[in-house]
N, C-alpha and C positions, 0 to 999 in steps of 0.2 A: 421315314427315318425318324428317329427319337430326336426331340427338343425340348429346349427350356422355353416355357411358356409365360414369359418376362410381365404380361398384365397381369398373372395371381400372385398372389402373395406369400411368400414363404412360410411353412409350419416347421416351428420347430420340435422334436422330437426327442424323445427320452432315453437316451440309450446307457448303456452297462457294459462296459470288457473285461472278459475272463482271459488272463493268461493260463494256460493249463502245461506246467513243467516241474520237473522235477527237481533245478538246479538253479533257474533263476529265481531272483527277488524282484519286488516291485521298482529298485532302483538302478535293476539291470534288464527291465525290460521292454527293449526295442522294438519288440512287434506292437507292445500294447500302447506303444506309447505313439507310435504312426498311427493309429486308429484313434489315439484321443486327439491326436493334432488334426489329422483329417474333420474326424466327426464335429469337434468345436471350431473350426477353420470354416465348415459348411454351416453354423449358424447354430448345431445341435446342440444336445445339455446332454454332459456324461452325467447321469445320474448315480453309477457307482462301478469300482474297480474291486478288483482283486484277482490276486494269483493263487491256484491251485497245485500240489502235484496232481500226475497223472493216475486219477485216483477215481476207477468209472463210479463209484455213490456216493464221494463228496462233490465230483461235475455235475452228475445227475441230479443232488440235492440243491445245490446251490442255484442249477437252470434253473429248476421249481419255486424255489423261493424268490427268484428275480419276476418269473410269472405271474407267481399269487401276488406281487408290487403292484397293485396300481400306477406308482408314481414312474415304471420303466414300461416301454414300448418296443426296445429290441433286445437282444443280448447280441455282443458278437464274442465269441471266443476264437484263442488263437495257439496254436499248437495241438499235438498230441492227435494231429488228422493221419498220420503214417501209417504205414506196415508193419511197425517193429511193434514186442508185444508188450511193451509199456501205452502203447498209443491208442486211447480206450475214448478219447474224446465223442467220435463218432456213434459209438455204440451209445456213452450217454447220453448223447443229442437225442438219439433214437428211444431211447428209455422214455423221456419227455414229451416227443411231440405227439400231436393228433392226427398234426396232417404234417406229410412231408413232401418239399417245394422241389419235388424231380428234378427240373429243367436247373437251378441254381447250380447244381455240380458240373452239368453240362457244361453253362454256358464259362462257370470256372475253368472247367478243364479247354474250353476255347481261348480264352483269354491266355490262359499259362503258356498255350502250346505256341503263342506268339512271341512268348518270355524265351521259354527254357526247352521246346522242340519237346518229344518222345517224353521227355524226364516227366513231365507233366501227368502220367499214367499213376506216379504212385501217389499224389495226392488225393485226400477224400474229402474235399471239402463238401457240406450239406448246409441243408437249409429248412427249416419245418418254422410249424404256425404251436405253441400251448397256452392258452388259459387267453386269447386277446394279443399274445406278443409273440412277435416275430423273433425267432432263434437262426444264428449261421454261424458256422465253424469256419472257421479261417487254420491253413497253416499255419505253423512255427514261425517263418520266415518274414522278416521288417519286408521285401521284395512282393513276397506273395501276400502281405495283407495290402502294398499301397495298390498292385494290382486290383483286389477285388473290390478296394473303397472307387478309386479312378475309374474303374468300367464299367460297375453292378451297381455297386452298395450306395455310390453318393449320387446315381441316377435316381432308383430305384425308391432312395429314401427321400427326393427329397419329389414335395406337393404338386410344385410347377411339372415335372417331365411329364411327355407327352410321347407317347396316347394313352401312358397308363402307368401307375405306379404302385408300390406297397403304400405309399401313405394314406392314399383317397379310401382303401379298399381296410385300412389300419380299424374305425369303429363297428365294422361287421364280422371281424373275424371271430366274434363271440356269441353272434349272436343267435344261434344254437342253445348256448345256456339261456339265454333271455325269454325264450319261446315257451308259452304252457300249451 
């Protein structure tokens, strides 16, 4: 079973949240803002925010340039995972990455199906690797981001968990480019 591994020492990480909507502003946004309190609650450094409309090649663009950061290590974004055809989040994730984290939707759609039963079918939340950083779409929903930080995302990120996490495996996911 998964543990914190209280002899290592905590790494903190660089992270960035994207709200992706078409109605909210940064001072009405409730998902992004459960994500920054989590993330800096866990020790992390929001390295930078902003809200999007639902717009798939200004999300796409903007993944990209969080990627070519140096100074960022994850994105999380939040909204625009749905069915409806404003909801293009996923598609942009998918524009982005190199490699895509299969299991992370899964194990989303497990988590939710403990929240909200069946309902849990229309979300898309995903998860891929661009450029060294780690990318995840989160729902719309303040509920469904505190879900994914409390079950996944604040295991997942942080050094100590055990038997394995994104951070330990965080300086190799590049290094494909590094190789002649």
């Amino acid at each position: 079973m998964s543990r914190i591994d209280e002899s290592l020492d905590f790494i903190a990480i660089r992270i960035a949240v994207l709200t992706v909507s078409d109605t909210r502003s940064l001072d009405e946004d409730r998902s992004g803002d459960v994500l920054v309190g989590r993330l800096t609650d866990a020790g992390h450094v929001l390295a930078d925010r902003k809200v999007l409309p639902d717009e798939r090649a200004l999300i796409a663009a903007q993944l990209r340039a969080w990627c070519d950061d140096p100074e960022i290590d994850v994105v999380l974004s939040t909204g625009g995972t749905g069915l409806t055809g404003r909801d293009v989040t996923v598609e942009a994730h998918r524009d982005v990455y190199e490699k895509e984290i299969d299991a992370f939707g899964t194990v989303f759609t497990i988590v939710s199906m403990q929240k909200i039963g069946t309902s849990a079918v229309q979300s898309r939340a995903t998860g891929g690797v661009c450029n060294g950083t780690y990318l995840f779409a989160l729902p719309g929903s303040p509920g469904a981001c505190k879900d994914a930080w409390d079950e996944i995302l604040g295991r997942q990120l942080d050094y100590r968990h055990r038997p394995c996490n994104f951070v330990e495996i965080l300086p190799r996911l590049d290094e494909h480019q590094r190789r002649k």
